[in-house]
N, C-alpha and C positions, 0 to 999 in steps of 0.2 A: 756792686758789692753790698753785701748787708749790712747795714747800718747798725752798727754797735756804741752810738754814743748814750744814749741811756739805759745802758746794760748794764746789771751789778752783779760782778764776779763774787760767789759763794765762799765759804772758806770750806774745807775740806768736809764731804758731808754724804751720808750712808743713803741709796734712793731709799724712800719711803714713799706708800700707797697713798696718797694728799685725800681726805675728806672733802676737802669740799671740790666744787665742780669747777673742773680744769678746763680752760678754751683751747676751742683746736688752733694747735702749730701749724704757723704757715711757712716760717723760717727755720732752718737750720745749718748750726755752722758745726764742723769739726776741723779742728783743727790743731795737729800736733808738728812740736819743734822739738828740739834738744835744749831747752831748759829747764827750770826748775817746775813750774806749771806749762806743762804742755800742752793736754789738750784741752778745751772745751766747750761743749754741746751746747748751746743754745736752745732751751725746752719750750721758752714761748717767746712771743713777739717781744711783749714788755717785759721778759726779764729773766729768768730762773739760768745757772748757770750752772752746769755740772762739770765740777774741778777733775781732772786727771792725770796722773803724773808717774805714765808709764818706765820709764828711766829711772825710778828713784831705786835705790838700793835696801830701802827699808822695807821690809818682805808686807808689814803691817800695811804699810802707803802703797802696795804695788796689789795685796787681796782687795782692796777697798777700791783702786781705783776700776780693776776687773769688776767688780759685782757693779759697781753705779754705771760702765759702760753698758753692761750688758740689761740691768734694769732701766736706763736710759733707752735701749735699742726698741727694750718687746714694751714701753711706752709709745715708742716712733712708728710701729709700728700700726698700731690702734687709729693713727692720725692721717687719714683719709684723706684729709682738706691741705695736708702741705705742700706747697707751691716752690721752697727752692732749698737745694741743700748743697753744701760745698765741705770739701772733703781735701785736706790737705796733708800728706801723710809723710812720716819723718826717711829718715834716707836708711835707719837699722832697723826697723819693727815689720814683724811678720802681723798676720790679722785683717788685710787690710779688706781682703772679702769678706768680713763678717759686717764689716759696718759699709761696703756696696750692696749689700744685699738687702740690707732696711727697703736701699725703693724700689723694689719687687713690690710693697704691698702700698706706696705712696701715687695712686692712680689718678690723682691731681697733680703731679712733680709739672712745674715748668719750666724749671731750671736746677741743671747737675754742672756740677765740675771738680774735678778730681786730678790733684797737682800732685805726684810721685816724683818730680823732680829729683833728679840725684841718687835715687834710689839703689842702694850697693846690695843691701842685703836680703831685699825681701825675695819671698820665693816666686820662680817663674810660673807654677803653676797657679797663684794665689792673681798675677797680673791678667794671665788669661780668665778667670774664673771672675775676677773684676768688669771685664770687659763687656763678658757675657750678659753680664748681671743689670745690661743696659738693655737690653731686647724687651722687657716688658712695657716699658716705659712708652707707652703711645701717645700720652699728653704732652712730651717734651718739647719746649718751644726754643732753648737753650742749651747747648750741651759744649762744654770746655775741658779739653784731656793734654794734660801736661807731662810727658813723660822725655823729658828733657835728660838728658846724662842717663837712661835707665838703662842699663844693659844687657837688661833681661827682654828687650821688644825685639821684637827678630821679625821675618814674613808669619811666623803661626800667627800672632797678638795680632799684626794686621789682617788676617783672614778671620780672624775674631771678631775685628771690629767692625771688615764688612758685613758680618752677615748683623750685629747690634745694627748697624745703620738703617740695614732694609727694614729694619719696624718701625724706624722715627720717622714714619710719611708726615708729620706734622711739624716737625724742626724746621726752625726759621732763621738760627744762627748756629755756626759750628765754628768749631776752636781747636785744630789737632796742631798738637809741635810736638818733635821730634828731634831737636837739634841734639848735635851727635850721638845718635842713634846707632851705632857702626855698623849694628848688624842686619840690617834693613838692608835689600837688595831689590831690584829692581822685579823680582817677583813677587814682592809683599805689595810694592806700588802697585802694581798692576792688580790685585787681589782688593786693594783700598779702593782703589776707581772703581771697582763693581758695586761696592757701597753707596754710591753715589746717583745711581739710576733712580732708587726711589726714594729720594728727596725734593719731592715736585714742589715743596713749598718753601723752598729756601733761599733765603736774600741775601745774608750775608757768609762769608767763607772767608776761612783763613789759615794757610796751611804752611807749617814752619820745616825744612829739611835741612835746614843749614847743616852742612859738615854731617853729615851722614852717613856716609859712607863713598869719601872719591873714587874709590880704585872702582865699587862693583854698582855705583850709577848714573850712566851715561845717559845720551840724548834717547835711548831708548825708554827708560825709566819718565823721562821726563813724557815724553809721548801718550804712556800709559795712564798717567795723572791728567793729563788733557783730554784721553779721549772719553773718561767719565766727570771731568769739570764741563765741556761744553754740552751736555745734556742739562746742565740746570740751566737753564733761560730764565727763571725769575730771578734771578742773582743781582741787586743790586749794588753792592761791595765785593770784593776780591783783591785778597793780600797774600800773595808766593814769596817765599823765599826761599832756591835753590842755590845760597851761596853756597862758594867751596865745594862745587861739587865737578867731573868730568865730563863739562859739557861743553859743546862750542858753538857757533852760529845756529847752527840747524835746530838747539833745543829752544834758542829764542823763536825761531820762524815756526813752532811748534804749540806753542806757548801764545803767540799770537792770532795764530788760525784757529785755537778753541775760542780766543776769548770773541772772537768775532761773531758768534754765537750767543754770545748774552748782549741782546740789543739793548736792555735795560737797565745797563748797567751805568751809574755813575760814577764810584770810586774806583780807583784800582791803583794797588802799590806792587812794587818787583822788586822781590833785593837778589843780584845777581851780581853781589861784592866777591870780587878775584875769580871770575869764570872767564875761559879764555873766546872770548867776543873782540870785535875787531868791525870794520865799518860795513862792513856787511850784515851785520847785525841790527846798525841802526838803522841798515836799507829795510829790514825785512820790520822792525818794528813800525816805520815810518809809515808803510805801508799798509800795517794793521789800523792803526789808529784811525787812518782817514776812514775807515767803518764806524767806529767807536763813537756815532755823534753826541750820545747822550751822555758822557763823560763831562762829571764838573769837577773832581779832584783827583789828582795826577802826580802821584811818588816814584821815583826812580832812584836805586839807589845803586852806583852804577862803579862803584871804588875798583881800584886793582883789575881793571880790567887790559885785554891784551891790547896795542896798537890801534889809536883811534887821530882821528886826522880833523881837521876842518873840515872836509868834504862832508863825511859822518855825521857828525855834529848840524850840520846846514839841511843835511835829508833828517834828522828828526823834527828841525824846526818846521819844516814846511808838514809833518805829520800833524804839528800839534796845531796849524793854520788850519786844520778843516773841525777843527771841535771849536763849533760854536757856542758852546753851552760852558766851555770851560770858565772856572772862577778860581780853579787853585793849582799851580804847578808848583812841583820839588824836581830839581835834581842835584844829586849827589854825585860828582865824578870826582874821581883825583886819581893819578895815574901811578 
C-alpha cells in the first residue's frame, strides 16, 4: 500500500497552475468514503494533498470539490512517469469512469487497484466502461479489482474483463473478488478463463467467489475457471475460494487436475467453507498433491463441510507425505 506517513492533508483549496517546476508523480491515491473529508488524491510522492468532499451538502463545497478533482485529473494526466494508483470508491457516487480513465494516458502504471466494494448505486454502465478502461495498460505488473457486494457485475463486466486481460501480457500479480456477486453465472466464469490465456507472465493469482451465486454455479462453472488457471505455468502462488457455492466432490477433483499444471508452484490456499465434500474428496485431493512437489505453504480451509471420517483425513495425510519442500501447513476443519 502507499505509504502515507509523511503526507500532509491540505485544508480545502482551489487547483492552481504551480510556477515552479513540479516532479513527476509516481504515486497515486483516491480514495473516497462517506465522511466528512472523503476523497483524496495524492499529487506527489512527498506531499501535496487534494481535499474532496463529495457528499457535502453545501453547493459551494461540492463546485469546489468538482473543479480540484477535475484539474487534479488533466494534471495526472501529463504524468507519464506514474507507477501506481489506487482507486477506492464510495458505495452512492456515480463518476467513477472519469477518474479510471486517467490511466489511459499513465504508460508507466505498475500498479492499479480499484475497490467498489458495496457498491448500490453506481451505474452499470459506468462499471463496464471502468473495466475497459484497463486495456491500455500494457506496463501493468499489478492489478487488484474489488467488486465485492456490487450488484451490478453480471457475465457482461466479466466478458469486459476478459477481453482487459488479454492486453496485460505483462501482469505478474492479479486480485479479482467477487464475493456475493449473485449475478455471475457460470457463463461469465467461463468468459473470465478466456482472459487468462494471455498472461504468460504471471505468478501470483487469487480469485475470491465466495457466495456468488449457489443455485446457478455448479462444478461446471468451477471446470471453466480451471481450464484457463492451468494454462498459467508460471504461477508461483494460488488462492481459490469457492465457498458456499453448489459443488460437490467432482469440483475438487477439478480444481486439482488444473493445478497439477503449475509445476512451480509453491503456495497454494482453497477455501471451500460449507461445500458439500465428503471423503472422496480428500481421495481426489490426496492424490493431486502427491504431483505438487514444489509446494512449501499449504492452506485448507475446509469448515462446514459434508461427512468426513478418519479414513479421509488419513488419505490427505499420506498426500501431504510426498511434498518434500513443504515448510508450512494450515488446516481449518470443523464439522
Amino acid at each position: 500500500m502507499f505509504d502515507e506517513s509523511n503526507t500532509q492533508v491540505s485544508p480545502w483549496i482551489e487547483a492552481k497552475p504551480s510556477k515552479r517546476k513540479i516532479s513527476p508523480i509516481k504515486n497515486c491515491v483516491v480514495q473516497l468514503d462517506e465522511r466528512s473529508i472523503e476523497s483524496h488524491l495524492i499529487k506527489r510522492t512527498r506531499g501535496r494533498v487534494w481535499n474532496l468532499n463529495p457528499n457535502s451538502d453545501d453547493n459551494k463545497n461540492v463546485n469546489l470539490a468538482q473543479k480540484t478533482l477535475r484539474r487534479a485529473i488533466f494534471d495526472l494526466k501529463s504524468q507519464r512517469k506514474m507507477q501506481k494508483v489506487s482507486i477506492s470508491w464510495p458505495r452512492k457516487k456515480n463518476g467513477l469512469y472519469q477518474l479510471v480513465a486517467v490511466a489511459r494516458h499513465l504508460t508507466s502504471l505498475k500498479y492499479f487497484s480499484l475497490d467498489i466494494f458495496q457498491c448500490r448505486k453506481i451505474m452499470k454502465n459506468e462499471v463496464n466502461n471502468a473495466i475497459c478502461g484497463l486495456r491500455p495498460l500494457a506496463s501493468l505488473r499489478h492489478l487488484f479489482l474489488d467488486f465485492s457486494f456490487c450488484k451490478q457485475i453480471t457475465d457482461s463486466e466479466l466478458n469486459s474483463l476478459k477481453q482487459g486481460l488479454k492486453a496485460l501480457t505483462s501482469l505478474e500479480h492479479l486480485t479479482l473478488k467477487f464475493f456475493s456477486c449473485d449475478k455471475i453465472t457460470e457463463k461469465g466464469l467461463n468468459n473470465l478463463s478466456k482472459g487468462f490465456y494471455s498472461l504468460t507472465s504471471l505468478r501470483h493469482l487469487s480469485l475470491n467467489f465466495c457466495w456468488c451465486n449457489d443455485r446457478k454455479i455448479t462444478d461446471t462453472g468451477i471446470a471453466y475457471v480451471m481450464n484457463g488457471l492451468q494454462t498459467l505455468v508460471t504461477l508461483r502462488s494460488v488462492s481459490l475460494d469457492f465457498s458456499v457455492l453448489n459443488i460437490t466432490n467432482d469440483a475438487l477433483r477439478l480444481v486439482i487436475q488444473g493445478l497439477q499444471a503449475l509445476t512451480l508452484l509453491q503456495k497454494l490456499y482453497l477455501n471451500f467453507v460449507a461445500c458439500k465434500f465428503t471423503d472422496i474428496g480428500l481421495n481426489y485431493l490426496m492424490n493431486g498433491l502427491q504431483t505438487l512437489v514444489s509446494l512449501r505453504h499449504v492452506t485448507f480451509d475446509f469448515r462446514e463441510w459434508g461427512p468426513i471420517t478418519d479414513s479421509g483425513l488419513y488419505d490427505l495425510g499420506k498426500g501431504l507425505q510426498a511434498l518434500t519442500s513443504l515448510q508450512h501447513f494450515t488446516l481449518d476443519f470443523d464439522q
